[in-house]
N, C-alpha and C positions, 0 to 999 in steps of 0.2 A: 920539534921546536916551533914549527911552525903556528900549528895550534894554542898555544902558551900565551898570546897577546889576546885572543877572545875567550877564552881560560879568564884570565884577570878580568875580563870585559866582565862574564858572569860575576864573578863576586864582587866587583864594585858597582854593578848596576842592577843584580839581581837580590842576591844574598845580603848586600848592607843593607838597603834602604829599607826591607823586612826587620832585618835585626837593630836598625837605628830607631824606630817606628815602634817594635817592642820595648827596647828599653824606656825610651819615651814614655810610655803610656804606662809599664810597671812600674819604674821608680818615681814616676809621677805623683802616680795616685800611692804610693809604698808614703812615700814623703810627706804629702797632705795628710794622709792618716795619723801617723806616727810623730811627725816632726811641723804641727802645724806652723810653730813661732815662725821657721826661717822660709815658710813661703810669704816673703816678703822681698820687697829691693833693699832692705837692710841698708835706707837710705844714710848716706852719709851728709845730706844738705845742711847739718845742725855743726858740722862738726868744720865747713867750709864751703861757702854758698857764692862768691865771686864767679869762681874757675867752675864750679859744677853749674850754673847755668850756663855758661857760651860751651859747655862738651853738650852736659845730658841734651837740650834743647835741638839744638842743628843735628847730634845724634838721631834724634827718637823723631824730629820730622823727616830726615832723609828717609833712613829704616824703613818707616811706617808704610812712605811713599811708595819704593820701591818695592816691598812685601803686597802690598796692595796691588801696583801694578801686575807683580806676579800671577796673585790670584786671581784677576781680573783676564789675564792671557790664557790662564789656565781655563776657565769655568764660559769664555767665550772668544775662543780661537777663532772662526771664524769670520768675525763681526771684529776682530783684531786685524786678519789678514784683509779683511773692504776697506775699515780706516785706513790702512796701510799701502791700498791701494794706490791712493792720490800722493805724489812725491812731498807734497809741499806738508801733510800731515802727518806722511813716515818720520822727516825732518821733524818735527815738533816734537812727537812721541820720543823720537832718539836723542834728540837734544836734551828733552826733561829730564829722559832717564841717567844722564851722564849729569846732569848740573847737581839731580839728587842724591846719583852715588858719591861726586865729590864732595855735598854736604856730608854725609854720611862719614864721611872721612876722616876732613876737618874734626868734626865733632868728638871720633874715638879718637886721633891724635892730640885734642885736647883735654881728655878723658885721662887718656894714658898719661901724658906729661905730670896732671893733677895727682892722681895715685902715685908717680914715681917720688915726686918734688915737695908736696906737703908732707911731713911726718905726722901727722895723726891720722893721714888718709891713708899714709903708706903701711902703718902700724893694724889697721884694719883691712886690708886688701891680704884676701888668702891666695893659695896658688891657684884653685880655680877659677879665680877672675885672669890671672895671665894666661891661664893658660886660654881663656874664651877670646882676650883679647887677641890672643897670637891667630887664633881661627878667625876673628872676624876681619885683622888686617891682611890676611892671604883669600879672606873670602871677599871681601870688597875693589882688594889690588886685581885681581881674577875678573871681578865684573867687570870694572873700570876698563883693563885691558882687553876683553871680550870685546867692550862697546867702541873701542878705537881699531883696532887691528881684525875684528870678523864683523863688520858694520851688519845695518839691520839684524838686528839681536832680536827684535821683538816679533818679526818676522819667520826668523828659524826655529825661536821660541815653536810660537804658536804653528808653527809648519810639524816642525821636527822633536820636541821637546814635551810638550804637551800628548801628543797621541803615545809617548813612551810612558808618562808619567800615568794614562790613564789606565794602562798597559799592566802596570802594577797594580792600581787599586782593581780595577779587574782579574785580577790572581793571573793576570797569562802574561807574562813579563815579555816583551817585544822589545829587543835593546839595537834592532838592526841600525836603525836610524842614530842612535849615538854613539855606536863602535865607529861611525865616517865620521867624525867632531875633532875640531883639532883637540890636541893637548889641555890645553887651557879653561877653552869651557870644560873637559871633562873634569880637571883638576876642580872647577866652581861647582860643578854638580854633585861630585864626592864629597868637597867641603860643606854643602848645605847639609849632608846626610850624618856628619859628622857633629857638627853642630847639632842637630836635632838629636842625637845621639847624647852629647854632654851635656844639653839643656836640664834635662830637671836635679843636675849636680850641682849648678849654678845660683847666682839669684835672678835669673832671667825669666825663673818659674813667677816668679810677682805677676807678670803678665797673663797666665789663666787664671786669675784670679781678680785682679786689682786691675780699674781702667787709669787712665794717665791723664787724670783732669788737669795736675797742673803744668800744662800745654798751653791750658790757655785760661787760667782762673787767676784770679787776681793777686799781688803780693800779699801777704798774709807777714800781720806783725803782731809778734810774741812777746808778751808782757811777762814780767819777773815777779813770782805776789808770796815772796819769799819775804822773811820775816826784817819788819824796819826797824829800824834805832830810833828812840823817840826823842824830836828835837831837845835841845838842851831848853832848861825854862830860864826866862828872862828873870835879873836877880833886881829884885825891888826896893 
């Protein structure tokens, strides 16, 4: 029995992140090939543009933010841990990352509401978008609680996190450093591999494809050049 809890350690930290990272990459590219139309965000902004700016927007800048940071701990851990050095900069770094996770938040809780509550948006929402949103709100609630209850996150990150992560791309998988991790981050760490796992099922694939200009491009207005009725003539 004993053995059984690092048992599970290997397959959630060895064997998925291979097999999420495959699937990934074959139905990816399976999809692109085969099924170009729907590598798109199969936007719905035509169909109700109120409520889909204050979700998508505050969405896709948290996301963005915090994905970025990610990769930024990843590809310079050390230069991570010297920032981190000075108190008054760990503070900054931790603070942003929590104001951008509860953007991030906000933004699918009003995501969500919108697909439950408009009927033409609810009419178009398949079970793969709940089912991604179900993963992104225990994947977010997971971060969120990570950054309150195991503080300096960004810190273990790039201490503990990163040398495991490199540990896989290097084919020699090294899981000592995250079998010690409470519960929680581990649950966030399974969740991201899962998620990469469901992604090219999704329309979240629009993203290797398609940039998100409008973030910050200007309103854009749609003219009707649909056929007119010709004034009545004036009777003389």
């Amino acid at each position: 029995m004993s053995g059984s809890p690092f048992f599970l350690d290997e397959i959630l930290f060895i064997v998925l992140p291979y097999l999420a990272f495959g699937i990934f990459l074959l139905v990816s590219i399976r999809r692109y090939i085969r099924e170009t139309f729907t590598f798109s965000s199969l936007s719905s902004q035509f169909l109700e543009n109120q409520q889909h700016f204050w979700g998508l927007v505050p969405f896709h800048y948290g996301i963005i933010t915090i994905l970025t940071g990610h990769v930024i701990g990843f590809l310079i851990p050390r230069e991570i841990l010297l920032w981190n050095s000075h108190p008054l900069r760990l503070y900054v770094l931790e603070i942003a990352a929590f104001i951008f996770g509860l953007l991030t938040m906000i933004g699918l809780i009003s995501i969500i509401i919108r697909r439950a509550t408009v009927p033409k948006i609810k009419m178009v929402t398949s079970w793969a978008d709940w089912v991604l949103f179900g993963m992104f709100v225990v994947q977010i609630l997971s971060g969120l609680y990570t950054a309150v209850f195991h503080s300096w996150g960004s810190s273990w990150y790039a201490a503990a996190a990163v040398p495991y992560l490199w540990s896989l791309l290097t084919l020699n998988p090294d899981i000592g450093a995250i079998t010690a991790m409470p519960w929680m981050v581990k649950l966030h760490i399974v969740g991201a591999y899962l998620i990469i796992a469901f992604f090219p099922f999704t329309r979240l694939v629009h993203a290797l494809v398609v940039p998100n200009p409008y973030l910050w491009r200007k309103p854009q207005v749609v003219r009707w050049y649909g056929i007119r009725k010709s004034p009545a003539r004036p009777l003389h």
